[in-house]
N, C-alpha and C positions, 0 to 999 in steps of 0.2 A: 193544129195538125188534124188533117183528117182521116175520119178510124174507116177501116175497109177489112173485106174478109183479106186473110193470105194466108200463104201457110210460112209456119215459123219450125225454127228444132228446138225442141223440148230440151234444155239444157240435165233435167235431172235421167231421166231415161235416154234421149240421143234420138228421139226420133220424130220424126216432122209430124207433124199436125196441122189442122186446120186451124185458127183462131178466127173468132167473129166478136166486133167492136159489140154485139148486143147480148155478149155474157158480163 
């Protein structure tokens, strides 16, 4: 599977964010 940035929803707060495979 390849990691790429995107943005995801933070299930605990509810609100989108960035995620990056280099955290």
């Amino acid at each position: 599977m390849a990691f790429q940035d995107q943005t995801l929803t933070c299930r605990d707060c509810g609100k989108p964010f960035t995620w990056t495979a280099s955290e």
